[in-house]
N, C-alpha and C positions, 0 to 999 in steps of 0.2 A: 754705793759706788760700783756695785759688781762685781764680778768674778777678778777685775785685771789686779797686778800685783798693784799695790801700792808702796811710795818711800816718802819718807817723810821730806819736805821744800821749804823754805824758813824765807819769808818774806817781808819786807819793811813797808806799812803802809800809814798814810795817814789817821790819825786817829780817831778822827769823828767817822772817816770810813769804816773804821773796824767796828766801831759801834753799832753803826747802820745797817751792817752784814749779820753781826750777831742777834740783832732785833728781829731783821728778816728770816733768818735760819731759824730761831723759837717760834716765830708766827706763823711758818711753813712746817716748821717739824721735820727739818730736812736736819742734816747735820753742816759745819763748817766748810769741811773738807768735800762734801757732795754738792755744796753750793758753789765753790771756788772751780771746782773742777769742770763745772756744768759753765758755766760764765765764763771760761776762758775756751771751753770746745766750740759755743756760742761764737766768742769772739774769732776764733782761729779759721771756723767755716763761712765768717761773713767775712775775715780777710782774703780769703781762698776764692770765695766768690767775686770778689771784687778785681782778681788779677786775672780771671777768664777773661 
């Protein structure tokens, strides 16, 4: 995740989805937290882009 600070964000999701993240994050060899953070910057610049 880089240099920035990090804090911990406690979130309630469905559970088959939390499954499906954790499967993807071993198969990637990414971690939880780098995956989560990566998929909502994803999402946040293709909302941004969408309001230009």
């Amino acid at each position: 995740m880089g240099e920035e600070d990090v804090k911990q964000f406690n979130v309630y999701l469905p559970v088959g989805l939390i499954k499906q993240v954790k499967i993807h994050a071993v198969e990637t060899g990414s971690s939880l937290s780098a995956l989560v953070a990566d998929a909502l910057r994803a999402y946040l610049e293709q909302q941004s882009r969408k309001e230009r």
